[in-house]
C-alpha positions as CSV (number, residue, x, y, z in Angstrom):
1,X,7.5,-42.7,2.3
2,X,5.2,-39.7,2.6
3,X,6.7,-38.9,5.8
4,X,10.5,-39.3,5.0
5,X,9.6,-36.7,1.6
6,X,7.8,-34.1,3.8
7,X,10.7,-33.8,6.3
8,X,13.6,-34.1,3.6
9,X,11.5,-31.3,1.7
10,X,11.0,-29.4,5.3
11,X,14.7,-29.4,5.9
12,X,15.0,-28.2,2.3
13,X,13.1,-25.0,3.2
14,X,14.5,-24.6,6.2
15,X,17.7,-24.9,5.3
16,X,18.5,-23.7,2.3
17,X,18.8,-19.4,1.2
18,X,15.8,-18.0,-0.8
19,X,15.6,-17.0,-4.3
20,X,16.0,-13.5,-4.5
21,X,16.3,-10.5,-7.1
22,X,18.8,-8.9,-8.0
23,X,21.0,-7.0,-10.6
24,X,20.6,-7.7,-13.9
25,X,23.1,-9.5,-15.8
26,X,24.7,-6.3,-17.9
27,X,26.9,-7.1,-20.9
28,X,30.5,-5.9,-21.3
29,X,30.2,-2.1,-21.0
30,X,26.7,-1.6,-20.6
31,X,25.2,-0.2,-17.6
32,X,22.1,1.1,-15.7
33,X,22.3,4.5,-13.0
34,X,19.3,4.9,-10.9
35,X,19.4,7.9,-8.5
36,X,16.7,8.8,-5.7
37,X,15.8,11.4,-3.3
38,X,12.9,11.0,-0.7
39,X,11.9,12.9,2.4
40,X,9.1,12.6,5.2
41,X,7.5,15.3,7.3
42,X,6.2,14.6,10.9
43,X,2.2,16.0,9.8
44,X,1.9,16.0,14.3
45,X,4.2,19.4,14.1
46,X,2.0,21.2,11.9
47,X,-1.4,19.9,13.3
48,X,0.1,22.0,16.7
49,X,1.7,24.4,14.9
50,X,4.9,23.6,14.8
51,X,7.9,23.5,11.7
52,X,7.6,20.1,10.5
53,X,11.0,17.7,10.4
54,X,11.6,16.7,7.2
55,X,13.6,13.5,7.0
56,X,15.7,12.7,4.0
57,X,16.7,10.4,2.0
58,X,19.4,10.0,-0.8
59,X,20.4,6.8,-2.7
60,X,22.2,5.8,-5.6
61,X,22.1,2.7,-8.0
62,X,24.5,1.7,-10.5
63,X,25.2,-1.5,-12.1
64,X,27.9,-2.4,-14.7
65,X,28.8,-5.4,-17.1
66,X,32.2,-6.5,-17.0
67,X,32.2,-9.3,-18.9
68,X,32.7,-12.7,-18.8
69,X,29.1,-12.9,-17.3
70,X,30.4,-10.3,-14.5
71,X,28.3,-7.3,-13.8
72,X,29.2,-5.0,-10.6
73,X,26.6,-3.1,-8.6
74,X,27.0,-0.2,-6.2
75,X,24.2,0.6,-3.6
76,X,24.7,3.5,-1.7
77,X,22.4,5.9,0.2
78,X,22.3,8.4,3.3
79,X,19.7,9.8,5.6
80,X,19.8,12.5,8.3
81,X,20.4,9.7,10.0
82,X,22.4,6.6,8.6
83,X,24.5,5.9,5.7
84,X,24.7,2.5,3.6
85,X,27.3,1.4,0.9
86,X,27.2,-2.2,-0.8
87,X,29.3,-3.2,-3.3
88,X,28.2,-6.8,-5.1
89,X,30.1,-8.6,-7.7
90,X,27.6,-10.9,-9.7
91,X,28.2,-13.8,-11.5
92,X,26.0,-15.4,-14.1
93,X,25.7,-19.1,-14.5
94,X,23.0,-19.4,-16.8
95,X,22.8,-18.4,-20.7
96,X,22.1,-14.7,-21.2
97,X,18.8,-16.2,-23.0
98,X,17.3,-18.2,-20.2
99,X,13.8,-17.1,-18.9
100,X,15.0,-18.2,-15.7
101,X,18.2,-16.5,-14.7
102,X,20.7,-18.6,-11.4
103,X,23.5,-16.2,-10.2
């Protein structure tokens, strides 16, 4: 019996998508903007006396409530180098009370 719960529960693990974080649930109207800049210099360039490259980094976050246990984030950023956009609509299937929250 031992056996046949370990590999049910292995399969479970393996199987299944985490538990992750992510936007809070946001009520009807209310939302949250979160906007960041960082950049990195290369400290080799000025050890020999060269301009250091500084890499940068822009992002923004926003999240919105919709309603009806709706909230919408944006996440969108850009570097010297890439750009990123994602757009998630997130559902709420728990009460706005719980202390554990299933979305």
């Amino acid at each position: 019996m031992r056996c046949q719960t370990a590999t049910i529960l292995m399969l479970l693990v393996l199987c299944c998508a985490p538990a992750v974080a992510g936007p809070w649930a946001r009520a009807a109207g209310e939302g949250f903007v979160s906007v960041t800049t960082t950049g990195e210099a290369d400290m080799r360039a000025i050890r020999y006396g060269a301009p250091p490259t500084i890499e940068r980094h822009t992002g923004l976050y926003a999240e919105y409530g919709l309603g009806h246990r709706l909230t919408l984030t944006a996440n969108l950023g850009r570097s010297d180098t890439a750009e990123e956009a994602a757009l998630i609509l997130r559902h709420t299937l728990t009460a706005p009370d719980a202390a554990w929250q299933l979305a």
